[in-house]
C-alpha positions in Angstrom: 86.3 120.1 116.9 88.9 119.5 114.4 89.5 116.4 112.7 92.6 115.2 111.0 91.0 115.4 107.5 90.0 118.9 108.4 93.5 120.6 108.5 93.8 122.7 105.9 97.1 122.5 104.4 99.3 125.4 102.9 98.9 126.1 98.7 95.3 124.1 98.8 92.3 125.8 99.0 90.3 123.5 101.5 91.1 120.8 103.9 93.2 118.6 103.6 90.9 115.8 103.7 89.3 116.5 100.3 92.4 117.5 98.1 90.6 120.5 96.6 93.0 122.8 94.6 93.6 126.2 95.8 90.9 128.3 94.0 88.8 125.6 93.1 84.9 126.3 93.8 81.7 123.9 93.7 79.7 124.0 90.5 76.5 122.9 90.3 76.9 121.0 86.9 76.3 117.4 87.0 78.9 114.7 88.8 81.7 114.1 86.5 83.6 110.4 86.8 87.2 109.9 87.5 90.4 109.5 85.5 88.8 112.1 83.0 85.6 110.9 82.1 82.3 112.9 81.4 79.3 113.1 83.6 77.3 110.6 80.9 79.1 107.7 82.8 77.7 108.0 86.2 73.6 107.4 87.1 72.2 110.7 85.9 73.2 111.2 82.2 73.7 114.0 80.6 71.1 115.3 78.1 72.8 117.0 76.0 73.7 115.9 72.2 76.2 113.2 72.0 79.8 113.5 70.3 80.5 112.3 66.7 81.5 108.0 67.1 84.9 109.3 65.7 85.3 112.2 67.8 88.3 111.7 70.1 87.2 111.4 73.8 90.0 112.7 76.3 93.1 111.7 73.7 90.9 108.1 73.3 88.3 107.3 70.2 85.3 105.7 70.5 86.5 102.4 70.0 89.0 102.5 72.9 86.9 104.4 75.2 83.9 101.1 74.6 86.6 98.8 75.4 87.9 100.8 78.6 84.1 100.8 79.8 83.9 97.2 79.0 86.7 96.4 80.9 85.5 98.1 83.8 82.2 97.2 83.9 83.3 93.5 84.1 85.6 93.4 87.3 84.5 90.3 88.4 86.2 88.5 84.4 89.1 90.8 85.4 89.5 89.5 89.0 89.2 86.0 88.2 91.4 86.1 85.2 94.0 87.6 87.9 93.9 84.5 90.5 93.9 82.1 87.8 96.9 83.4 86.3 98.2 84.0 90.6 97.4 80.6 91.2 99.4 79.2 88.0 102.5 81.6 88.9 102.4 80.0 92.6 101.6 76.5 91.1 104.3 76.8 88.5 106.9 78.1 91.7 105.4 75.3 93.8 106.7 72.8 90.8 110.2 74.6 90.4 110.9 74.3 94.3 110.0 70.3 94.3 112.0 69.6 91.7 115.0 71.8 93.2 114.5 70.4 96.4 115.1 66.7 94.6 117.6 67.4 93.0 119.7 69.1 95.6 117.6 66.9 98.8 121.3 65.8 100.0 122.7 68.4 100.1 120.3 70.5 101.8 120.1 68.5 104.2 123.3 68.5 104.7 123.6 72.1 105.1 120.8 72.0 107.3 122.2 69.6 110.0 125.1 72.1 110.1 122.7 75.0 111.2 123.0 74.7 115.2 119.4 74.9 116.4 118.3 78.9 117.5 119.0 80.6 120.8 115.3 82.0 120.9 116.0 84.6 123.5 118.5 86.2 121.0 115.8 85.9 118.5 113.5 88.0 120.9 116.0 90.3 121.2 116.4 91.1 117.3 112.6 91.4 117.5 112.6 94.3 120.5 115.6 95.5 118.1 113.6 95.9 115.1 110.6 97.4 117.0 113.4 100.2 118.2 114.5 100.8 114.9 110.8 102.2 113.7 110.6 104.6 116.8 113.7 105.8 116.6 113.0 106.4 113.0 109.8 108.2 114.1 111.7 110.3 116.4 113.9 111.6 113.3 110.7 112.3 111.3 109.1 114.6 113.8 112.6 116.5 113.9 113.3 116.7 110.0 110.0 118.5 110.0 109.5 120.7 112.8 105.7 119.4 113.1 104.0 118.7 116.5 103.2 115.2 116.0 102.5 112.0 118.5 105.0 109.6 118.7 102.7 106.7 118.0 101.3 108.5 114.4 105.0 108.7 113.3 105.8 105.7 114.2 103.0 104.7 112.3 104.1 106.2 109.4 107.4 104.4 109.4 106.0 101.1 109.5 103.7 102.1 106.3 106.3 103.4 104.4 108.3 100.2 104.9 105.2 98.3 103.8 105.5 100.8 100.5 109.3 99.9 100.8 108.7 96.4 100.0 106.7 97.0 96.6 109.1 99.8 95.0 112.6 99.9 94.5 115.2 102.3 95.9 113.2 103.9 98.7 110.9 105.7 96.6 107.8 104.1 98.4 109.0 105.3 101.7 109.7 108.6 100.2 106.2 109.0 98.6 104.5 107.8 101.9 106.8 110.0 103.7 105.9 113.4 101.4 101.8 112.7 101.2 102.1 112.4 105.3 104.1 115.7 105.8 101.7 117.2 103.6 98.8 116.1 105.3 100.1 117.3 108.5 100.6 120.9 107.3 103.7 121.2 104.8 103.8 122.1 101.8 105.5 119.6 98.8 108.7 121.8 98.9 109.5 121.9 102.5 108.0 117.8 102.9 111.0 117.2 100.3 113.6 119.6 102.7 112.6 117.2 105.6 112.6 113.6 103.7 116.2 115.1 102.3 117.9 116.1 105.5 116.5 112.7 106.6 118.5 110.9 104.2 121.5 113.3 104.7 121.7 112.7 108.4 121.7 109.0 107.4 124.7 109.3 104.9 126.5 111.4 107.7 125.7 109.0 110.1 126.7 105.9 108.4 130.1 107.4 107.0 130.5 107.7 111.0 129.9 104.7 111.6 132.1 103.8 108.7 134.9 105.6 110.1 134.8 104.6 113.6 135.3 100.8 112.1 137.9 101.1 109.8 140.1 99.6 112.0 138.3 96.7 112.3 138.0 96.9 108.1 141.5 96.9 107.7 142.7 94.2 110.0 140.1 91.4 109.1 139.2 91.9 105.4 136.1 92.5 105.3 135.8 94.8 103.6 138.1 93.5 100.1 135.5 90.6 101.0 132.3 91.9 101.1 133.5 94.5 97.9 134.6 91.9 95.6 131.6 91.1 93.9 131.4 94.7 92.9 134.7 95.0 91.9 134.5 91.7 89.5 131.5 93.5 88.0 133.4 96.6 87.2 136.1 95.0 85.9 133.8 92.3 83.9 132.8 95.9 82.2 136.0 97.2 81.8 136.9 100.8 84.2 136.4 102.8 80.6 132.3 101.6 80.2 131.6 102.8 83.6 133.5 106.1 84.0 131.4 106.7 80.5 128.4 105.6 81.8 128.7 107.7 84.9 129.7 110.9 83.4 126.8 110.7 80.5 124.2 110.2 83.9 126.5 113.5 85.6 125.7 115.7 81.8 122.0 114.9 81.8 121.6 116.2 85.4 123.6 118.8 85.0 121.7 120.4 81.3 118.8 119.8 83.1 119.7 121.4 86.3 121.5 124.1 84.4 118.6 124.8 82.1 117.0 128.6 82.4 113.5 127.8 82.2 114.1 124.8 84.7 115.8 127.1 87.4 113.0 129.4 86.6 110.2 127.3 87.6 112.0 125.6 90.4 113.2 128.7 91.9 110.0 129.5 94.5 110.4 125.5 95.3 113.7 125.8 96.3 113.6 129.2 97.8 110.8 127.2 100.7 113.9 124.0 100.6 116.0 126.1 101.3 114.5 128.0 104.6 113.0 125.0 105.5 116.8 123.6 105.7 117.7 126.9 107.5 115.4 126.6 110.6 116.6 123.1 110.8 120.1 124.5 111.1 119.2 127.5 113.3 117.5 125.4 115.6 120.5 122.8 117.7 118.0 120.7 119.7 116.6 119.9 116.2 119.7 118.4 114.6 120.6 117.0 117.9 117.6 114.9 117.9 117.6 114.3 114.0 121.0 113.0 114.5 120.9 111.2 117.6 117.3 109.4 116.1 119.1 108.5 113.1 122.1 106.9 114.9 119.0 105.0 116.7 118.0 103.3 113.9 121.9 102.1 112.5 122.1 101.0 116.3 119.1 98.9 116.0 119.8 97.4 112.8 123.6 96.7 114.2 121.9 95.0 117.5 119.3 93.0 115.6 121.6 91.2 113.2 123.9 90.9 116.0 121.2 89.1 118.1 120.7 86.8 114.7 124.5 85.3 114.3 124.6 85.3 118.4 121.3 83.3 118.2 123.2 80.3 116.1 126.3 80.4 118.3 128.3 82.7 115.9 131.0 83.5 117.8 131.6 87.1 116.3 132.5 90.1 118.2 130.0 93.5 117.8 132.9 95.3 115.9 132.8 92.9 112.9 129.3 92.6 112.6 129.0 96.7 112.8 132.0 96.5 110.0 130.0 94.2 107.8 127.1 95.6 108.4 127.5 99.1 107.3 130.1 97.8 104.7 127.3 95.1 103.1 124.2 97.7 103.3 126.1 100.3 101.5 127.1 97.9 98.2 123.9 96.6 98.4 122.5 99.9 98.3 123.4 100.5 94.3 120.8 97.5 93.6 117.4 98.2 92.2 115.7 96.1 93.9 113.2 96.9 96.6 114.5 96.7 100.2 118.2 95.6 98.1 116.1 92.2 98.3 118.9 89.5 96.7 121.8 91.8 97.6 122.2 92.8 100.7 121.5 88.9 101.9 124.9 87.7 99.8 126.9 90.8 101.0 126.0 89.8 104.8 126.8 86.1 104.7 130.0 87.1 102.7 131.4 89.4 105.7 130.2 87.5 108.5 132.2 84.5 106.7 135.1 86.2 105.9 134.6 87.5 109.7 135.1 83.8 111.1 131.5 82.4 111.1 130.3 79.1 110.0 128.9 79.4 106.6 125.6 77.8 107.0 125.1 79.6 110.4 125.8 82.5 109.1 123.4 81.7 105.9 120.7 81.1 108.6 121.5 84.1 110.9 121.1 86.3 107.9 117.9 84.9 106.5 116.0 85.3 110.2 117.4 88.3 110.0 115.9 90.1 107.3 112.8 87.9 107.9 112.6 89.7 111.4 113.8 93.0 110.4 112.1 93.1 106.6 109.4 90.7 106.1 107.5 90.9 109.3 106.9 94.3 109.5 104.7 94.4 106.2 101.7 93.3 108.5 101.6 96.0 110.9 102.9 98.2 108.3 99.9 97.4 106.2 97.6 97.9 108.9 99.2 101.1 109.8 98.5 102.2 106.1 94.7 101.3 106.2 94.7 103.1 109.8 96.3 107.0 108.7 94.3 106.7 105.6 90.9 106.1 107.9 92.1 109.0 109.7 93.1 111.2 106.8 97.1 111.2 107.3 97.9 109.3 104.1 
């Protein structure tokens, strides 16, 4: 019977479980450590005659390679160094937020007693909402990469890439979770980067449809002049001539590099497998159907959820404005470099479903439960979900 830490997956030479390289065999030579270091450091030592004190040891000299072991050999100083400084961080925030919320009590609380209280069945509809979006994100996983998967294990994976999401900036969490799970399951790093990238092309596609079917609604309310200003004040705070510099310097170095002989060289076998793995995806209909129609899932759940939010403190809106600012505000706050666009994406909303017609402090509220439905609950099962496909050897 065949485990999941027993598949063996293409360009390695034994399962996938154990991450043995492809021609790789057992030695019989004594256990040697991780991150580099010899055989001396684990319980059987090794006999043999001892290096020189100022010998260099793996690019570190004996000086620096004592203090390493010293480090580690003392996790329990290291640990409790690391809550005392956690618990000053927190205690210092703790101090920060008292004194703010002094300063400012009135006014908060004036704010406050214009928040009407929750409709809480709209609140358990964002919830079923956001529980949609990660299946119908599964359901586009399975058809990016052509791999005979359970529903429930991709789904899985979604909700631990999210938890990644929420640690590293611009996606690349979700993306790394994304490639070591394709891999696992049987593809190789060239075609796992084919599926994440027609992933995030049917989401571009997608949302520029989305885009288009609104821009009605865009040009008739203002939203979008509203929700773009920010950005616009930025550009022009750095003058039109800074950026289009900036922009083309970033557009040379990709270019050189791209362009360079020995780079194509060694990326040509790579992209020769991106390539076909892109090809079956477009030779096969059902495929893109489903990748498409499971990526419009997920816009549809995140337009539902934040709808659900505003409706759920008597924001009067109609679904075509909140579509128009949603799509409009999640693609400014996309070019921030921030994880999960975490303190920009939570302006651009409340800006558009202002300039839309809503209260300000309802709509501050709506969009806070919000992304503490949609982006902040989710870590726990996405944690969870992490722990479990590692168990099982998926991540």
């Amino acid at each position: 019977m065949t485990t999941p830490g027993d598949r063996t997956v293409p360009g390695r030479g034994g399962p996938a479980g154990h991450g043995r390289q492809a021609g790789r065999t057992a030695t019989p030579t004594a256990p040697s450590a991780p991150d580099g270091r010899g055989a001396g450091t684990g319980p059987h030592r090794d006999s043999g005659p001892h290096p020189a004190p100022a010998a260099v040891f793996g690019g570190v000299d004996a000086a620096g390679a004592a203090a390493i072991a010293l480090d580690l050999r003392r996790p329990r100083s290291f640990l409790r160094s690391t809550r005392v400084r956690l618990l000053v961080g927190c205690g210092l925030l703790a101090v920060v937020g008292a004194l703010m919320a002094t300063r400012f009590r009135d006014d908060v609380l004036g704010t406050l007693a214009a928040v009407p209280a929750p409709r809480w069945h709209w609140l358990g509809v964002c919830l079923l909402a956001t529980a949609a979006f990660y299946v119908a994100h599964g359901v586009s996983v399975r058809a990016a990469s052509g791999l005979r998967m359970g529903l429930g294990v991709a789904t899985a994976c979604q909700l631990a890439a999210a938890a990644a999401n929420r640690v590293v900036p611009a996606g690349i969490g979700a993306i790394a979770v994304h490639l070591r799970f394709l891999e696992r399951r049987g593809l190789n790093r060239p075609a796992a980067l084919a599926a994440v990238a027609s992933l995030k092309g049917a989401a571009f596609l997608v949302h520029l449809a989305g885009l288009a079917l609104v821009a009605g609604t865009l040009r008739q309310s203002g939203i979008g002049e509203a929700v773009t200003a920010p950005v616009r004040m930025t550009v022009d705070g750095f003058g039109a001539g800074p950026v289009m510099a900036g922009l083309a310097v970033v557009g040379v170095g990709i270019g050189s590099a791209v362009a360079h002989p020995r780079v194509r060289a060694r990326t040509r076998p790579a992209m020769r497998v991106f390539r076909g793995h892109l090809c079956s995806l477009a030779r096969s209909p059902a495929r893109t159907a489903v990748l498409v129609a499971g990526t419009a899932g997920t816009k549809l759940a995140q337009i539902v959820a934040i709808a659900s939010a505003v409706w759920a403190f008597e924001g009067e809106l109609g679904i075509a404005s909140i579509t128009a600012v949603y799509l409009v505000g999640s693609a400014v706050a996309g070019a921030a470099p921030t994880a999960g666009n975490v303190g920009a994406i939570e302006p651009a909303l409340v800006i558009g479903l202002t300039a839309s017609g809503g209260a300000g402090p309802a709509m501050v509220a709506a969009v806070l439960v919000f992304r503490l439905i949609s982006y902040w609950l989710p870590i726990i099962p996405g944690v969870t979900a992490l722990a479990v496909l590692r168990r099982r050897g998926d991540l």
